[in-house]
Structure formats: C-alpha cells, structure tokens
N, C-alpha and C positions, 0 to 999 in steps of 0.2 A: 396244614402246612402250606405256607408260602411261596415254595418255591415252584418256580417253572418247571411245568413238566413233571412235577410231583404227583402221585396219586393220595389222595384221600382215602383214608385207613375206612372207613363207613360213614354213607351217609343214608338218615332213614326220617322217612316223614309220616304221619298217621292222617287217616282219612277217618272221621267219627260217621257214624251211619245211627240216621234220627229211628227214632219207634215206627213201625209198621213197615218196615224195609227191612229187607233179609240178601247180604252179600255172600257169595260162593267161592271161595278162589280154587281152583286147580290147577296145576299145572301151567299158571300164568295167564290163566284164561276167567273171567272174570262173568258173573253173572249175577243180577241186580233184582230184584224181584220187589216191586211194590204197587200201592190200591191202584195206578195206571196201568201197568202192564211189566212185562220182562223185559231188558235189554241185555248183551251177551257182548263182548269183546274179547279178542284174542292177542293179547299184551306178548306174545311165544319170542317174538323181532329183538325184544329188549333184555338185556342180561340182569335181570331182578329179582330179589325175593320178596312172595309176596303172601303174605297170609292173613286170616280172620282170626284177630287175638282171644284165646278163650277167655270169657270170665267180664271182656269189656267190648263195647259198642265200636269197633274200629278196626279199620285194616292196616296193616303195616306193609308199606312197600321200603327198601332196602336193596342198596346195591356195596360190595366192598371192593375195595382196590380200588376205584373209578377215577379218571381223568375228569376234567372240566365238561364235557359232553355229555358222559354216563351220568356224571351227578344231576346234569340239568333233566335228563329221564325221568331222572323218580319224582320232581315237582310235575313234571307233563303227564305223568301215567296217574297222579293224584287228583288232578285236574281232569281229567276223563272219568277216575270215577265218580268224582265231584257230579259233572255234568250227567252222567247216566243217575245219579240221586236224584238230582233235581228233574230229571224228564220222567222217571218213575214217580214222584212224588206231585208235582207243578206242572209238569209239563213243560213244551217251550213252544212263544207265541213270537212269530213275525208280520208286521203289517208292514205294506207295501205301499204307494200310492203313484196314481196314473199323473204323468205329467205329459200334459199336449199342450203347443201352441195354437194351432189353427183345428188339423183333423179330429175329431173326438175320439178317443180310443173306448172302443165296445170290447166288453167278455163275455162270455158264457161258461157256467161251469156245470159239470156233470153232479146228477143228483145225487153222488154217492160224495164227491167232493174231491175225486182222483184225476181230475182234468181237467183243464182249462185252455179254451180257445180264444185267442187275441186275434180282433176285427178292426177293419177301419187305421188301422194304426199306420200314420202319414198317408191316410189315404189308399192306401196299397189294397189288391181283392185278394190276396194271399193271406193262408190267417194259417199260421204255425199255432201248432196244438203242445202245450206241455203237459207230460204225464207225469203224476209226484212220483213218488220211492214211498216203497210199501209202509204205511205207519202215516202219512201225513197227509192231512187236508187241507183242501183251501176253499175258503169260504167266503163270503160278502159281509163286509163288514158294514157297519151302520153308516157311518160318513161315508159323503161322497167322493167317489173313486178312490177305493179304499179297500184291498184283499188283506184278508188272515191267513195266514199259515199255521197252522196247531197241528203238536206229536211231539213224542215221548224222546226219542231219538236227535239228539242237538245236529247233527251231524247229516240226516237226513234232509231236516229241515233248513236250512242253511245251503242244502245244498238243492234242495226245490226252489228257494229264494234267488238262488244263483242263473238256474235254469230258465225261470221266467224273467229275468232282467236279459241274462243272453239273448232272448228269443226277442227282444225287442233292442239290438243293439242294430246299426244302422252304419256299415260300413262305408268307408272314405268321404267322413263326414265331422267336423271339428266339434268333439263333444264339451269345448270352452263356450259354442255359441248355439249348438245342436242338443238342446235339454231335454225331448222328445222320447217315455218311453217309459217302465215299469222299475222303480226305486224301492228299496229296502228302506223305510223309515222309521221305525221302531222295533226294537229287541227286547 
C-alpha cells in the first residue's frame, strides 16, 4: 500500500543456509553453528518473527503490521544472518596497510596473534598496544607493511580494524595532507 503512513499488511524474507551449517532460532536469538566455529546473536530489540522452516534449508524472518522502519529490520536482521554464515563457513579477512611518510612505522605482535604494539609511528617513544576481541587475530601478512585480521565474527573483526586505525589517528592535524598511519585496505 502506498499510502503515507500506511502499514504493510507483512513483510518476510528467507535466508537459505548452505550444507554443513546448522541454524537455531529461539526466542529471536539466533545461533549459527559451522566447520569454523559458533556465532550466537540476540535479535530480542526487533519486533520479528523468526523461525527455521522445517522440511527446507532456510530461515524465515517476518514482521506484520510494520511501518517503513520495521519493514527495513527484516532485510538488516537477514543480513546479519547472512554474515554470521559466512564467518562460520569463510570466515572474514581484513588487510590493513602502514602508511608513513618520513618515520617508519614498526609492530610487533603477540604469538598467540591477540595484540599488537605500534612503534616509531611519527617518531613518537609512546607505543599504544591494541588488544583484538575474543575470536580475532592478527597476523603478518606477506607484503610489505601489511597486517591480516582473520575471525569468524564480521563484527568483531571490523571492529579490531577500527581500533588499530584509531590508535594511530593523530589529533589537530589535517588528515587532507597528514596520511600518516594504519588504513583498512582490503575486505
């Protein structure tokens, strides 16, 4: 229906889940189970119905009566399960790359791959340590000046990418001409 301000009598969309993945729904809580590992969300916020259709490979999420807002929900909670398949199944890979003009930017990472300390960066003797979120590492990629971020969890990872760029951001300084620092360059 058209009109403003209308509700939308139901809207529902299907998420297909590939062989060797096993999806849970309860109570709008959602748990993902494949050869990587488990992932678990808690969808309770959203007014949805959501269940594992018997008989076929898919979830069906569903909301009725919904305004414009509710209805954009059920494609975003589609999309989270989406992404929790894909980090149980593929995983999720971000590469990072050092960008210095003069200083050389040094790292070191922990052997286990849950930390990483930034050295030398603009010179500075201050070396900010970033710890990932449980599920992610980071690793030394082959090319030069060049970190991986790998885990199952899109959300985590994204959000370790985010942390070590913060940690090299470089306040009251014109980032149009100040390109100095740790960048997200591949997803």
């Amino acid at each position: 229906s058209g009109i403003p301000g209308s509700f939308k009598m139901q809207s529902t969309l299907f998420v297909e889940i590939p062989k060797g993945v096993k999806v849970e729904c309860r109570k709008r809580q959602v748990r993902v189970t494949g050869p990587r590992g488990v992932l678990s969300r808690d969808f309770s916020h959203a007014a949805l119905d959501m269940r594992v259709l018997k008989g076929s490979r898919r979830v069906e999420v569903a909301t009725w009566f919904g305004r414009k807002a509710a209805v954009a929900t059920v494609r975003t909670v589609c999309s989270h399960i989406e992404n929790m398949i894909t980090g149980v199944t593929k995983g999720w890979v971000y590469k990072m790359r050092l960008v210095y003009a003069h200083y050389k930017i040094d790292y070191a990472i922990t052997e286990e791959g849950d930390e990483i300390s930034i050295m030398n960066f603009v010179g500075a003797k201050n070396v900010p340590v970033v710890k990932m979120p449980a599920g992610v590492k980071v690793i030394r990629d082959e090319a030069k000046d060049t970190l991986r971020l790998e885990g199952t969890d899109l959300e985590a990872v994204s959000q370790a990418a985010a942390a070590i760029q913060q940690s090299t951001r470089v306040p009251h300084k014109d980032t149009r001409k100040f390109l100095d620092g740790i960048y997200v360059s591949e997803k």
